[in-house]
NULUMDO-696336 format. One record per atom (N, C-alpha, C): residue number from 1; residue in three letters; atom name; y, x, z. Coordinates in steps of 0.1 Angstrom, whole numbers. Layout:
BEGIN
k_r_a_y_x_z
NUM_ala_CA_Y_X_Z
...
END
This chain:
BEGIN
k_r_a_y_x_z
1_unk_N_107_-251_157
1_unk_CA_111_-255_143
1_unk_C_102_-249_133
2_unk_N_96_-257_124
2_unk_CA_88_-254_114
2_unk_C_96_-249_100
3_unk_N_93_-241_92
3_unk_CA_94_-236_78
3_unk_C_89_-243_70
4_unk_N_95_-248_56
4_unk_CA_86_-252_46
4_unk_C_84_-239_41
5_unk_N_75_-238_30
5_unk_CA_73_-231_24
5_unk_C_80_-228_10
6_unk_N_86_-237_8
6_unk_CA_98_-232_-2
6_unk_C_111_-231_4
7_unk_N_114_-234_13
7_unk_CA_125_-228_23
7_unk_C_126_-215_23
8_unk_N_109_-209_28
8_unk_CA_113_-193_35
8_unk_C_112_-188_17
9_unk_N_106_-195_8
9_unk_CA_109_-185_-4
9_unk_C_118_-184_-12
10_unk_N_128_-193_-8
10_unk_CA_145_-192_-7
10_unk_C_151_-184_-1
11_unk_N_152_-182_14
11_unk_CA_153_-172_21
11_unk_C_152_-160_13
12_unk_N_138_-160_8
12_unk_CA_133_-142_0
12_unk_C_141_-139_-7
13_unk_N_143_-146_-16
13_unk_CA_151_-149_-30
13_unk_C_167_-145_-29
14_unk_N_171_-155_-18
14_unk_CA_183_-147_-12
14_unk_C_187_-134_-9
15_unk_N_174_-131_-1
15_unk_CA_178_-112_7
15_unk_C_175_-103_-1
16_unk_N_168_-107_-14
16_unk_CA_165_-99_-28
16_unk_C_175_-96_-33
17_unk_N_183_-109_-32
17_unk_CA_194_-111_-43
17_unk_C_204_-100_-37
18_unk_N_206_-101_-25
18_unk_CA_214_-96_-22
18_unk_C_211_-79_-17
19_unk_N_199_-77_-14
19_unk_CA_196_-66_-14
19_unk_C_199_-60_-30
20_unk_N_199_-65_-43
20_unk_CA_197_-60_-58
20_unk_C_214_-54_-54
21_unk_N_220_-68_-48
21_unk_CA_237_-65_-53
21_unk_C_241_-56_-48
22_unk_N_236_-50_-31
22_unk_CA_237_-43_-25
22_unk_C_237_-24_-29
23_unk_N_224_-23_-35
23_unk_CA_218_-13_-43
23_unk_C_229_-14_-57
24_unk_N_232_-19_-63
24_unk_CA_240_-19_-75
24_unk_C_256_-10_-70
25_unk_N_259_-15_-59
25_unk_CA_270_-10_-55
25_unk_C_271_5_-50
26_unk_N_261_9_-47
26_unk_CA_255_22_-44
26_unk_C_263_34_-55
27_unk_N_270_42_-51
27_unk_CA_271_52_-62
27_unk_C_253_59_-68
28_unk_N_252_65_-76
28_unk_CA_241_69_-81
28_unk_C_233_78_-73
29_unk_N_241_88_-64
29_unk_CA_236_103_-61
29_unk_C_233_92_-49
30_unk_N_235_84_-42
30_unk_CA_230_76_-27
30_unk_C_216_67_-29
31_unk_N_213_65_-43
31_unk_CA_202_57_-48
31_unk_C_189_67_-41
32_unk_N_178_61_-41
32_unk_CA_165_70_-41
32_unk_C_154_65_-50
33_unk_N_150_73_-60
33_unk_CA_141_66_-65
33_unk_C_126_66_-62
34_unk_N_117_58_-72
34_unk_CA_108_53_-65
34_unk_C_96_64_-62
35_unk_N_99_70_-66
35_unk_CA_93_89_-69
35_unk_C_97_95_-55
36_unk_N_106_96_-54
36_unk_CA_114_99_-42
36_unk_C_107_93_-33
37_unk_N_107_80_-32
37_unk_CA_109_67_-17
37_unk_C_91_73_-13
38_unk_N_88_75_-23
38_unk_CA_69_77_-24
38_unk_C_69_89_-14
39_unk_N_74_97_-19
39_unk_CA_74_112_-11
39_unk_C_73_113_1
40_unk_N_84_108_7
40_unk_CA_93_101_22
40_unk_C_80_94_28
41_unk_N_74_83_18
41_unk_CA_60_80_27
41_unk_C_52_83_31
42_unk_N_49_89_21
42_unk_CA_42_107_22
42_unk_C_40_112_34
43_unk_N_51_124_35
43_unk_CA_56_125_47
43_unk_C_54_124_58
44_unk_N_60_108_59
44_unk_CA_60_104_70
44_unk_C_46_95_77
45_unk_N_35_97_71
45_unk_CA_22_95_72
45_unk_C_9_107_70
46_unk_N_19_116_71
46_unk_CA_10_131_65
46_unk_C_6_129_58
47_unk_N_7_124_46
47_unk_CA_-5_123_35
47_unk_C_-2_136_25
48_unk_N_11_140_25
48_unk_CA_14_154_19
48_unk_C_7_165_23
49_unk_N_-3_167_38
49_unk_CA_-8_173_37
49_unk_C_-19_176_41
50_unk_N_-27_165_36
50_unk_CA_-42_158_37
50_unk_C_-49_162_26
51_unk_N_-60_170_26
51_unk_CA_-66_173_13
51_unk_C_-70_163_5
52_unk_N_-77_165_-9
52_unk_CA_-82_157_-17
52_unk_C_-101_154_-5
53_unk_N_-105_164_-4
53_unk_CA_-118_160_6
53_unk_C_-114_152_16
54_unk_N_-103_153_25
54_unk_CA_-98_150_36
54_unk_C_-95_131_34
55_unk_N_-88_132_25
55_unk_CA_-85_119_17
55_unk_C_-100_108_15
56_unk_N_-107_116_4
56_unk_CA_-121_107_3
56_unk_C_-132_105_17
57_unk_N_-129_118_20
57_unk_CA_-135_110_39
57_unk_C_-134_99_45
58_unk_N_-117_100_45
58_unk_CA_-112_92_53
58_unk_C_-114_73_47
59_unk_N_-110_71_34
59_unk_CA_-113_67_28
59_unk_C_-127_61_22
60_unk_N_-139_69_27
60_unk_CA_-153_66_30
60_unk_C_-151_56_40
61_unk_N_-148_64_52
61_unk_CA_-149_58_64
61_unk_C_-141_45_68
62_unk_N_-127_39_60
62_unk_CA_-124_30_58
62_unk_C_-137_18_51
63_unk_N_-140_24_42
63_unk_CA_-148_13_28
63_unk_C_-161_14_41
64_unk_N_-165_21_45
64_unk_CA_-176_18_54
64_unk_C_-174_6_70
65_unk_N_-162_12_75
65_unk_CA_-157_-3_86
65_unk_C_-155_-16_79
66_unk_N_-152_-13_65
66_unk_CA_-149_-27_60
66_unk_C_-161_-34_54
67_unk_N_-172_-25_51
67_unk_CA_-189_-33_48
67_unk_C_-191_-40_60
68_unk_N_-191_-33_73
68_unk_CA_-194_-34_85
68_unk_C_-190_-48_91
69_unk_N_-183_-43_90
69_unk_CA_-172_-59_95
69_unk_C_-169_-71_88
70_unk_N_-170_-70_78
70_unk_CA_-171_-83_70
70_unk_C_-175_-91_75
71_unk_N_-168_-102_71
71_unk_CA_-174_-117_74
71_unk_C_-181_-124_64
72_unk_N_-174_-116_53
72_unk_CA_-179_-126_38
72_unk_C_-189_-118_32
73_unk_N_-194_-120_24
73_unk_CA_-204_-112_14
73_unk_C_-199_-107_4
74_unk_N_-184_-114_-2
74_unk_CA_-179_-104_-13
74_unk_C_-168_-99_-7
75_unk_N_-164_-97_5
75_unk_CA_-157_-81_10
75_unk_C_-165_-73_10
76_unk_N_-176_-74_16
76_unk_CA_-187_-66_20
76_unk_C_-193_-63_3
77_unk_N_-196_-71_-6
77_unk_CA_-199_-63_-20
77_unk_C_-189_-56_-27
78_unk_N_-174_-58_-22
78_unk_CA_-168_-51_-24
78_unk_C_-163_-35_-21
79_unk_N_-166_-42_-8
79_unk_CA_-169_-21_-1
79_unk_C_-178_-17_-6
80_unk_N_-190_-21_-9
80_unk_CA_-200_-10_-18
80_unk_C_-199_-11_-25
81_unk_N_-193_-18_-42
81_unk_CA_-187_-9_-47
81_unk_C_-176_-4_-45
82_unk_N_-169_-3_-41
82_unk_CA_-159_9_-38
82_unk_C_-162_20_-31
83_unk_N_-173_20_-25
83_unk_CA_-180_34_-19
83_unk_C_-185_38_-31
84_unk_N_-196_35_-43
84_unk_CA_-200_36_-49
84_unk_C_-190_42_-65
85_unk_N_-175_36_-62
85_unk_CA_-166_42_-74
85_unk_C_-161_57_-67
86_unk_N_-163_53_-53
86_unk_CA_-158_66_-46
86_unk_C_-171_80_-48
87_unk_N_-182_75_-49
87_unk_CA_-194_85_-48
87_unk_C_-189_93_-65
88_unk_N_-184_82_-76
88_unk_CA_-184_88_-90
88_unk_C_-169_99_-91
89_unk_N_-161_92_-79
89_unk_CA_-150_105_-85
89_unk_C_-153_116_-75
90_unk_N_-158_116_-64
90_unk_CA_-159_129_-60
90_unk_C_-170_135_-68
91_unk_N_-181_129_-78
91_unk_CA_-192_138_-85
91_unk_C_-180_145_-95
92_unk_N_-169_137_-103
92_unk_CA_-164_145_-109
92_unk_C_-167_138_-123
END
């Protein structure tokens, strides 16, 4: 069975809607905000306690597989500059 495409974005539209009414009914102290939800991701990806050096490494090494691998020419001009915005904030 095939999906149209405004079908499933009905669907969305639906589980939003009801996800919104769902959260509305929430007493306040059960809510988590988006400050909060951030943290939890955090967390749960160690990024809480990943250095600032540790971070732009890693993040080197990402913008470098993605020059690499590209198929297009503006992914790939896009990872260098973004290596290149990355070289200006680690200068500071």
């Amino acid at each position: 069975m095939r999906i149209t495409k405004s079908q499933l974005q009905k669907v969305i539209k639906e589980a939003i809607k009801e996800e919104r009414a769902y959260i509305e009914k929430l007493p306040a102290d059960d809510r988590i905000s988006g400050k909060d939800m951030l943290a939890m991701y955090d967390a749960e990806q160690g990024l809480d306690e990943m250095s600032a050096e540790e971070a732009m490494e890693e993040l080197d090494n990402i913008l470098r597989d993605i020059r690499k691998t590209s198929t297009d020419s503006r992914s790939a001009k896009q990872a260098y500059r973004a290596e290149d915005m990355l070289r200006v904030i680690t200068r500071g």
